[in-house]
N, C-alpha and C positions, 0 to 999 in steps of 0.2 A: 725308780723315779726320785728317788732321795727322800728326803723328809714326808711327813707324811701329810697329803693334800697339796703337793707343790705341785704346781704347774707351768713348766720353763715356758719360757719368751722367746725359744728357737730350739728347732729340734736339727739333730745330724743326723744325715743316712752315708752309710759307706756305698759305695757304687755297687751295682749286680754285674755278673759276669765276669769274675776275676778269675775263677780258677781257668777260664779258656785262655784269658790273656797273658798266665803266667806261665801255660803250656806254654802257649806260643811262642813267650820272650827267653824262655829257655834254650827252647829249641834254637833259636834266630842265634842267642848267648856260645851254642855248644857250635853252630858254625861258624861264628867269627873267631872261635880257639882254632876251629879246622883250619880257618883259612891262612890264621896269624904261623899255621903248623907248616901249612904248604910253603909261605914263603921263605920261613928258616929253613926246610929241609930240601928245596928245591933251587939254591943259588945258582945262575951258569956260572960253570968254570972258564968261559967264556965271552966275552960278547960283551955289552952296557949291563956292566954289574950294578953302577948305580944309580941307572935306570930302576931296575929291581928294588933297590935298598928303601929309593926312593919312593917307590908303590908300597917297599913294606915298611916306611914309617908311616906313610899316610893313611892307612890300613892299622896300624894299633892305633892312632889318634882317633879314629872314625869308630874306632870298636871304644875304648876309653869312652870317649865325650857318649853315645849311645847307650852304653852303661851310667851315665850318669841321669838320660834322657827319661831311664826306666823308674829313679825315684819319684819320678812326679806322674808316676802309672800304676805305680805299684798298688796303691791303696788312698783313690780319690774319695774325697766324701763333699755333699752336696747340703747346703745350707737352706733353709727355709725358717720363715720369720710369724710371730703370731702378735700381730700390731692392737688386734683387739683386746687382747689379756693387756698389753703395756697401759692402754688406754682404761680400761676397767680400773686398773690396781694404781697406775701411778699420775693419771691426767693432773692432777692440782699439783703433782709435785716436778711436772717434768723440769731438767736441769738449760739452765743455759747455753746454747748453741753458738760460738765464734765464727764464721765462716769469712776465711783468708781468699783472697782472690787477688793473682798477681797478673799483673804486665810489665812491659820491659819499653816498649817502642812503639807507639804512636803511628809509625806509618807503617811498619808491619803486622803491628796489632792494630788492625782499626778501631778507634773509640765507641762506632756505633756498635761491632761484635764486643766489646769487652762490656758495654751497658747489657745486653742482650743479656748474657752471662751475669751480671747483678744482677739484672730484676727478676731472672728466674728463681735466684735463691733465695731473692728478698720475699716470695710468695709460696715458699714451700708452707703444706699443711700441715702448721707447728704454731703455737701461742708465739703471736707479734712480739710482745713485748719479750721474749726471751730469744729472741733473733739480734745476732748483731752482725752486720756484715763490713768485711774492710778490703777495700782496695789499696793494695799496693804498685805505687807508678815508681816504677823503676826509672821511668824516661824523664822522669819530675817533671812532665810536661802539663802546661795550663789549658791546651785543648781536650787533654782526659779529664782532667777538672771540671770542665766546662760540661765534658759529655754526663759526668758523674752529678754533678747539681742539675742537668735537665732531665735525669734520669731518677732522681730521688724527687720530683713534681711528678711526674709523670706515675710514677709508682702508689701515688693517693688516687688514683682512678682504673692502672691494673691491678692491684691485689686484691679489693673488691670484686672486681670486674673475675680474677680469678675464684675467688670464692662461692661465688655468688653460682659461678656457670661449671664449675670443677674444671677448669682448662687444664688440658695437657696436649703441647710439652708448655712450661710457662716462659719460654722466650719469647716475646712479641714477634719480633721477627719471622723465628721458624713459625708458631703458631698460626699468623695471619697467613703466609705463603702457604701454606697445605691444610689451610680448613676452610672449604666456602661456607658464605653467606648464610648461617642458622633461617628456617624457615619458618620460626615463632616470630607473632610479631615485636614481641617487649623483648625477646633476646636480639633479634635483630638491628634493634634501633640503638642499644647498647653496642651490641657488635660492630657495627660502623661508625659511630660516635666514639667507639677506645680507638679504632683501629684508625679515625681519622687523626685524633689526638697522637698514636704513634708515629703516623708518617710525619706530620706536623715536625715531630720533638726532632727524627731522624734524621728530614731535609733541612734540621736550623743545624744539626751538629755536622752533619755530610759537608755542607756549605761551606760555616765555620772552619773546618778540617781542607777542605780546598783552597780557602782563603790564607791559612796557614799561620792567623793571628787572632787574637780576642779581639772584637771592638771595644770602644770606648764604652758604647753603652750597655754591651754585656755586662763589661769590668765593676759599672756602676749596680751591678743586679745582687753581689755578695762581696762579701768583707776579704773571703780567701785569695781574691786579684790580688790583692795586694804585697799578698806574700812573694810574688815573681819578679818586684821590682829590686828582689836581693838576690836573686839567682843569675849567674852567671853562663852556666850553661849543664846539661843536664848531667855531666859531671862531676861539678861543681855549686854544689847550692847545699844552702841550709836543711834543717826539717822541715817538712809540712806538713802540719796534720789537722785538718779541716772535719770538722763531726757535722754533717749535715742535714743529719735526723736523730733526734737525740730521743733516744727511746723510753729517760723515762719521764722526758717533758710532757706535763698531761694536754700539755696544745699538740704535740705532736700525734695528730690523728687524721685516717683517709677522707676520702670522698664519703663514706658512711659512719663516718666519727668513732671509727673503731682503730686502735693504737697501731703505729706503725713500727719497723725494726728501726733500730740503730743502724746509720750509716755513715761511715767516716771514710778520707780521704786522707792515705798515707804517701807520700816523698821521705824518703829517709835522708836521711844528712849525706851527703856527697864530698870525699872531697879530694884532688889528684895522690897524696900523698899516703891517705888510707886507702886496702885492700877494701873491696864492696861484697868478695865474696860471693857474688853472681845473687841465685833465685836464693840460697840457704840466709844469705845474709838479708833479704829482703825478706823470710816469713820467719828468721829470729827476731827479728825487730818486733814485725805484728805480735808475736808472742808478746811481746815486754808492754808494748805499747797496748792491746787489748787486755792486760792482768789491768791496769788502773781503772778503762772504760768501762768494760764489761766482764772479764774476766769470767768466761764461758768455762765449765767443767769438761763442756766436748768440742774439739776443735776441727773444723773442716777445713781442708787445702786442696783449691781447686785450680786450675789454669783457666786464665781471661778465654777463653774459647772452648770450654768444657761446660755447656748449660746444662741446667738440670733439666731433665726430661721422666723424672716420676715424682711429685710433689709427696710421697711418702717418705724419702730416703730417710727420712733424719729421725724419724719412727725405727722402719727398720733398722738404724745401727744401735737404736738404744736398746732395741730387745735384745742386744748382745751386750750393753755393756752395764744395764739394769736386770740383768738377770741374776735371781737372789743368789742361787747356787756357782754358776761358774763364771758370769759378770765380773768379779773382781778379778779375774785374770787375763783380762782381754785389754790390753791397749791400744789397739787401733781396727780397726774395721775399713777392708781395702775394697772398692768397688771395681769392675773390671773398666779399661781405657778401651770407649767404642768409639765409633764414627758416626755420623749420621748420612756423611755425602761418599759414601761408596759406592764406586760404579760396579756394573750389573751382575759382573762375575769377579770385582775385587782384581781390577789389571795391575795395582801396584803391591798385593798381598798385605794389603792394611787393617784387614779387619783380625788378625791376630787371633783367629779360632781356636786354634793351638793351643795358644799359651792359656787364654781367658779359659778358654771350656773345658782344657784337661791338665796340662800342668800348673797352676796356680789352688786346682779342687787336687789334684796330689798334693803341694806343697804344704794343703791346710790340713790336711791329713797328716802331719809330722809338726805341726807348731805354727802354722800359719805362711801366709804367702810373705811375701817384701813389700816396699813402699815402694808405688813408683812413679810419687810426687804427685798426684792428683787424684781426685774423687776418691778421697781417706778421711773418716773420721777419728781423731785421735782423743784420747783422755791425758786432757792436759799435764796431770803431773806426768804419767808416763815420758811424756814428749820435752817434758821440763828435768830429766835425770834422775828420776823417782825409781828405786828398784823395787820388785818386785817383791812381798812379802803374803806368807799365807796369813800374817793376821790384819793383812791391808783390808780397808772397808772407805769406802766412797761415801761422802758428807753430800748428797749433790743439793744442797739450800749452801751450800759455805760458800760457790764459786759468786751467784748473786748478791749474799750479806757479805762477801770480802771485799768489793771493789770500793774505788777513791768515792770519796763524798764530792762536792762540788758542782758549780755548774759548767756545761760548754766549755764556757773560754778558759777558763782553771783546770779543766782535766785536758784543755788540748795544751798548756804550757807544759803540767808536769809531764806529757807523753812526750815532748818534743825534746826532753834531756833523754829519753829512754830507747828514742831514734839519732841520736845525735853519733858521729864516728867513735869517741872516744867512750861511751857506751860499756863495752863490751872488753878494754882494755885492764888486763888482769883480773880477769876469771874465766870461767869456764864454758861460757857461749862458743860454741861452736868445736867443742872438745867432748864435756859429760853433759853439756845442757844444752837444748834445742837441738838445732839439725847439724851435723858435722860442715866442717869446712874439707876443703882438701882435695876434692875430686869431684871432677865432672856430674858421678851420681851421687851427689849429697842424697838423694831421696834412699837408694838402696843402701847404704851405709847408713845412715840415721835408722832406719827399720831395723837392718843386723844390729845394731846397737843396742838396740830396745829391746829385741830378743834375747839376747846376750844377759841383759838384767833381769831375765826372768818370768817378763811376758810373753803371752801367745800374741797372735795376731787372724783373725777370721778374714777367709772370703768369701763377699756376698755374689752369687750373678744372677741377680733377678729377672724373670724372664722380660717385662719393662726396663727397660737399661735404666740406671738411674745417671748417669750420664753421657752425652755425645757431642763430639766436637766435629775437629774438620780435618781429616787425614790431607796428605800431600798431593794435589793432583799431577805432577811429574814425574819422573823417574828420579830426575837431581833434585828434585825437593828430598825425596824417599831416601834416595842414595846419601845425600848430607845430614839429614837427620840419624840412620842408620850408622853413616861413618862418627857422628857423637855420642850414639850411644855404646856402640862396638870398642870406642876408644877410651869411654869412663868404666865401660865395665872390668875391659881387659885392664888399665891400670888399677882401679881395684882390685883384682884376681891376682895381681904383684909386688901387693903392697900387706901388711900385715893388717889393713883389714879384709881379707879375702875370708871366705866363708869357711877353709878348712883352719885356718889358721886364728881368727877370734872367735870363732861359734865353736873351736875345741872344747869340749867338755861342759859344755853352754846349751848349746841345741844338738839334737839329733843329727844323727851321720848323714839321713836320708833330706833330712835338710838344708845342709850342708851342701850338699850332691847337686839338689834342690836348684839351691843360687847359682851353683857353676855351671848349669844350664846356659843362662844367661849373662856370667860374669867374661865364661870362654868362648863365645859368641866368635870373636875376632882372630882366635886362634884357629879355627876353620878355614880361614884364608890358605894359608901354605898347603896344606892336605889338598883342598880344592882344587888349585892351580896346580898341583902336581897330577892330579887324576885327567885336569881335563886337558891336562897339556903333552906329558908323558905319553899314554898311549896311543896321544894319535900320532905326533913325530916315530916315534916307534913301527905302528900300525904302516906309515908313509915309509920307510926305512925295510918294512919286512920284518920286525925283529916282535919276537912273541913274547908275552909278558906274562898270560893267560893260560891255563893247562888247555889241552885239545877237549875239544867234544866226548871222543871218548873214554879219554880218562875218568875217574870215579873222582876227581878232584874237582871236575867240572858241576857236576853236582850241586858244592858245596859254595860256590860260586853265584851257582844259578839259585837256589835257593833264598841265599840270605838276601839278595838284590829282589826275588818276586814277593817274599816275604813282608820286607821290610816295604817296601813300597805297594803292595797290596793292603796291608795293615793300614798306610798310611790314606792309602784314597776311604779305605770303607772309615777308620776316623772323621774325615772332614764330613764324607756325606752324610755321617751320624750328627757332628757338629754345624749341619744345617748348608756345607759347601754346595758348589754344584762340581759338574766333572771339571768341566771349562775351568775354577774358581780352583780350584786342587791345581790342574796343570800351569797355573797362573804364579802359584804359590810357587810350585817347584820350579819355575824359572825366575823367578826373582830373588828366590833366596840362594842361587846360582851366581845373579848378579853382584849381590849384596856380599857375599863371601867373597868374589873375584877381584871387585871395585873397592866398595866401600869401606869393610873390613882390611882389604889388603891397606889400605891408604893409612886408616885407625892405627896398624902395626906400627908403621912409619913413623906418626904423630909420638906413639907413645915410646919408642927407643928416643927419638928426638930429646923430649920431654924428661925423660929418667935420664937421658945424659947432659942435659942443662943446657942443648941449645934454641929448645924453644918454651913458652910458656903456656898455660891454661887459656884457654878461651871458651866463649860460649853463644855458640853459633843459634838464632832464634829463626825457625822455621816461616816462610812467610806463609801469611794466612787469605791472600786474596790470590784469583785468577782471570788478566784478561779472557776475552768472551772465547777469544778462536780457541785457545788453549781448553777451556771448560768444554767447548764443541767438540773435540776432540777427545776429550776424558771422556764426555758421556759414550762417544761413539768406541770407546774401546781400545783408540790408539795411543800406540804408547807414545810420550813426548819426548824427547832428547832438546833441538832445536840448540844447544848453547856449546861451546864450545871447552869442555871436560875433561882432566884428564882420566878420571875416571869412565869416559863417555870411547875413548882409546883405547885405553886396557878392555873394555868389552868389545868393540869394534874388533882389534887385531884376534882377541882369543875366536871369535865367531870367524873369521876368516881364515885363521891358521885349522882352523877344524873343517873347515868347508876344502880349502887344497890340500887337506890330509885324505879324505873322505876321496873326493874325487882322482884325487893323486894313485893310492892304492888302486880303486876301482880301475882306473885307465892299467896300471902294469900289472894287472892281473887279466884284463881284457888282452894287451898285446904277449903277454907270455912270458911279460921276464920274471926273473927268480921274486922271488918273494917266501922261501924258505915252506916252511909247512904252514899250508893254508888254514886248515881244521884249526892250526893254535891259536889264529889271528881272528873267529870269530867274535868272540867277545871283546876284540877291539873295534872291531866293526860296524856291531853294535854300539858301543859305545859311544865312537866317533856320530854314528849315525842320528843317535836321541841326543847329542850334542847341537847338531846341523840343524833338527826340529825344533829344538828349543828356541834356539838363536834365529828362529824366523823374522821376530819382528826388527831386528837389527839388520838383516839382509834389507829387509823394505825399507828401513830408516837411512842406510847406505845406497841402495843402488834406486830402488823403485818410487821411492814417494816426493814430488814436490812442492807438498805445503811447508811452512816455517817450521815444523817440528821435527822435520827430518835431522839427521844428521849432518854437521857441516861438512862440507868440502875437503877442510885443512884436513881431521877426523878419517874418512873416507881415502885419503891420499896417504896420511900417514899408516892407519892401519893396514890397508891391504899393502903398502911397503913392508914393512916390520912384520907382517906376517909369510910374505914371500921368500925375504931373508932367512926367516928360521927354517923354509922349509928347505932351502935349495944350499944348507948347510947338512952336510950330513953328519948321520949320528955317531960319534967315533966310540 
């Protein structure tokens, strides 16, 4: 226990049942050697050799990358928190809390969800006065503005309102939607009285946001209008930073006269001829500009659509970073990325079971998980280029007695040189300090970075999710989101900051392994498309790729395929899956390899050859009603015209006339060489066919809008008939 009468602030358990699953992964390990054996020592001297070659490179990739799959298995361990001790030993002293909240776009970030997202965090249970919370508008638009000041009024009658009644989750929003009518009468009359006050605030901002301008006599309600009559467009414009609740104003108090947080409104300086740097460039800013306001010792970074939904979180990260004993070595505290609007069995594979519930608790098992840009609380020097030292000791009274003196208007002029472009012009912002620039995942690169200098990093997943947002309700939401992520990791994994290559001799190997999990995400493509395309042309052709049935090679074939996907269903339904929710998974991350990833490859040979540049594609966050009708019911959306929506089309088709192709010249008697060998393509082809159900019905069967287009349908079953009616020389 260490010292003597210490009592930590988080205890760790390693996971139970390892020596079964070490069996296991061995066994599973010693037949992917078998199988890497069969294909070197079994080449035809004959026939599509590199057919073959090409099964057996996609065959050591798939063995590779699954070896890497095993470090975040190897040795999970599970985090739990003791909020009461924090509280006994440290209540009068707790530290300053920052919390960063970014948007980008206005009409795909709606203003009403990005408030929702404020005032949850603005009523987390944590001393007011040590709360500061800051919006970043990337969009520098005055309609966020507008939502942002009706949402810092409104917040002097919910954060009582949350106090008072212990609400959870604290978004107005979700809260009112999924909690009836209390049956006390004094809760009651409060209860309808906030909730009429929110629809109130929602339908002046909804309006406003329809309307598409401020009026005149909004404009006249705060000083901050003013600032847009120098912006030119959201490109283009100056700083803005508007402090709307100035926390340690002692007017600034609720509906029950008790202190409220600080709350500011950041635009960072814009301008055509400086790089903006995407989301990294808009929460180094808040870094700079939050050290003068409030200069919080723990920093949270959340996305405008990530509310809090456990009002303790900011408790829990401090039992990890105020803990006497191993507290000083923890620089960030990552919470797991959930959802809230998941449909019934997860049709787009979004709830990331996976990842959250067992490799992320491996990854903390070797030094900590990654950042992956949201719901992270970080220890600001950490995040500011501070390495890591065993005689480091945290001041957490310095981060409140360090900030600017002044009032309001005086500490937003000096923030607004600290947001301005030229800022960050020779030094080290965006290099050794704050979040890197350079790639798509600023978020996992700033985390390696931070490890790299010495820190751990903890993961919490409390069984209250402490955040949820709003996963993709389409496939091309899913599939576009996917192709950015797929495309910043894989150039990460190519660049010298890739996880074998800066974490050398920095973090652990199994860490290392850890990240390439998800770094070679997109390298999956080529394997993928070679397995599901090779042997069914093959399989259609007659030509066996597969040892016979009874061969003792078959075996080892059959083994590692029931194994590993045996393993994998009892996983999910351990991680709370259903069957349905599992077979859902494995067909989308089908897609996502085929489609989206393949596409990411493209982008980034493009990109490393200089004929295209960086971008950053922002997921939309709203769904017409037919479409939402449809998610809830299970079906999948296509409706738009994709080319990733074609590449899935023709592959579901070329397997469907592979499939039936065989079957028909095996019915009428022609050669098809030895049948026994072609099992396992048959198979193969055949849980291909089943997969790709809902693409049959989105091509030939369904005619609501979500189906698949025409063009789509005409094009693929072309290009899929071609391939077939070419044969395999």
């Amino acid at each position: 226990m260490g010292r003597e009468g210490y009592a930590p602030l988080f205890e760790t358990k390693e996971a139970k049942g390892r020596i079964a699953y070490k069996i296991y992964a061995i066994s599973v390990f010693m037949g992917i050697c078998m199988i890497w054996m069969y294909r070197a020592t079994h080449v035809p001297e004959k026939g599509l050799r590199w057919a073959w070659f090409c099964m057996f490179g996609a065959e050591i990739w798939f063995g590779i990358y699954w070896i890497f799959t095993q470090s975040a298995r190897w040795r999970p361990v599970y985090r739990s928190t003791f909020k009461e001790r924090l509280s006994h030993r440290y209540e009068d002293e707790l530290p300053g809390v920052d919390i960063f909240v970014c948007t980008a776009d206005p009409t795909i970030e709606p203003p009403t969800l990005v408030i929702n997202t404020v005032l949850s965090v603005m009523a987390y249970d944590y001393p007011q006065e040590k709360l500061s919370i800051y919006l970043s508008d990337d969009g520098g638009s005055d309609l966020t503005f507008y939502a942002l000041l009706e949402a810092s009024r409104f917040s002097k009658h919910w954060i009582p309102f949350c106090k008072k009644f212990k609400v959870e989750p604290r978004s107005p929003a979700v809260y009112f939607a999924t909690t009836s009518e209390p049956h006390d009468t004094q809760h009651t009359n409060e209860w309808l009285s906030t909730k009429k006050l929110y629809e109130e605030m929602a339908n002046r901002i909804d309006t406003t946001v329809k309307l598409g301008r401020i009026s005149g006599e909004i404009r006249a309600e705060h000083k901050g209008f003013t600032e847009w009559q120098s912006v030119v467009n959201s490109r283009n414009h100056q700083a803005i930073i508007q402090i709307l609740i100035d926390g340690r104003d002692p007017n600034a108090v609720d509906a029950e006269g008790s202190a409220l947080p600080t709350l500011v409104y950041m635009a960072r300086e814009k301008r055509p001829q400086h790089p903006h740097n995407f989301k990294a460039g808009a929460l180094n800013a808040l870094i700079r500009v939050s050290s003068v306001i409030s200069n919080g010792p723990i920093i949270l970074t959340i996305d405008c659509d990530m509310y809090s939904n456990n009002a303790e979180s900011v408790r829990d990260a401090l039992c990890f970073f105020m803990d006497e004993e191993k507290g000083r070595e923890i620089a960030y505290v990552q919470f797991p990325q959930s959802f809230h609007n998941l449909s019934k069995n997860d049709i787009y594979g979004n709830s990331y079971k996976t990842i959250n519930g067992m490799e992320f608790h491996g990854m903390d098992g070797y030094g900590g998980p990654m950042y992956v840009g949201t719901g992270c609380f970080f220890r600001r020097e950490s995040l500011c280029g501070k390495k890591y030292s065993e005689e480091y000791k945290e001041e957490w009274k310095k981060g409140m007695e360090g900030r600017a003196k002044g009032n309001a208007m005086e500490l937003e002029d000096r923030a607004k040189g600290l947001a301005s472009c030229t800022c960050e012009e020779n030094t080290q912002w965006g290099k050794e300090m704050g979040l890197k620039y350079g790639t798509p995942v600023e978020d996992v690169t700033t985390g390696l970075a931070i490890q790299c200098r010495g820190w751990k990093s903890i993961y919490l997943n409390p069984t209250r999710k402490a955040f949820l947002g709003i996963a993709p309700t389409t496939l091309l939401q899913s599939l576009v989101q996917h192709k950015r992520w797929g495309e910043g990791h894989l150039q990460l994994f190519l660049t010298k900051h890739c996880s074998f290559i800066q974490g050398h001799g920095k973090i652990k190997l199994q860490l290392q392994m850890g990240n390439a999990i998800l770094n070679a995400w997109a390298v999956n493509a080529f394997p993928t498309l070679c397995y599901v395309v090779v042997p069914s042309l093959s399989l259609l052709n007659g030509i066996s790729l597969f040892p016979k049935i009874s061969s003792p090679w078959f075996i080892t074939f059959a083994y590692v395929t029931v194994a590993k996907h045996t393993y994998s269903l009892v996983e999910g339904l351990w991680l709370g899956d259903t069957v349905q929710s599992w077979w859902n998974q494995q067909r989308i991350w089908l897609y996502r390899r085929t489609s989206a990833y393949f596409f990411a490859n493209i982008d980034v040979a493009l990109k490393l050859s200089g004929l295209a540049k960086s971008a950053f594609a922002i997921t939309a966050k709203e769904t017409d009603d037919e479409v939402a009708k449809r998610y809830e019911l299970e079906i999948m959306e296509f409706g738009s015209n994709s080319p990733m929506f074609t590449i899935l089309a023709t592959l579901a088709m070329l397997n469907l006339f592979c499939l039936f192709g065989a079957i028909k010249r095996l019915a009428m008697g022609d050669e098809m060489g030895d049948v026994e060998a072609l099992v396992l393509q048959f198979v193969l082809c055949g849980v291909l066919v089943i997969i790709n159900w809902p693409i049959y019905q989105g091509l030939l069967m369904r005619k609501d809008m979500g189906r698949l287009p025409t063009t789509v349908a005409f094009t693929s079953i072309g290009l899929a008939v071609l391939a077939c009616l070419n044969p395999m020389h």
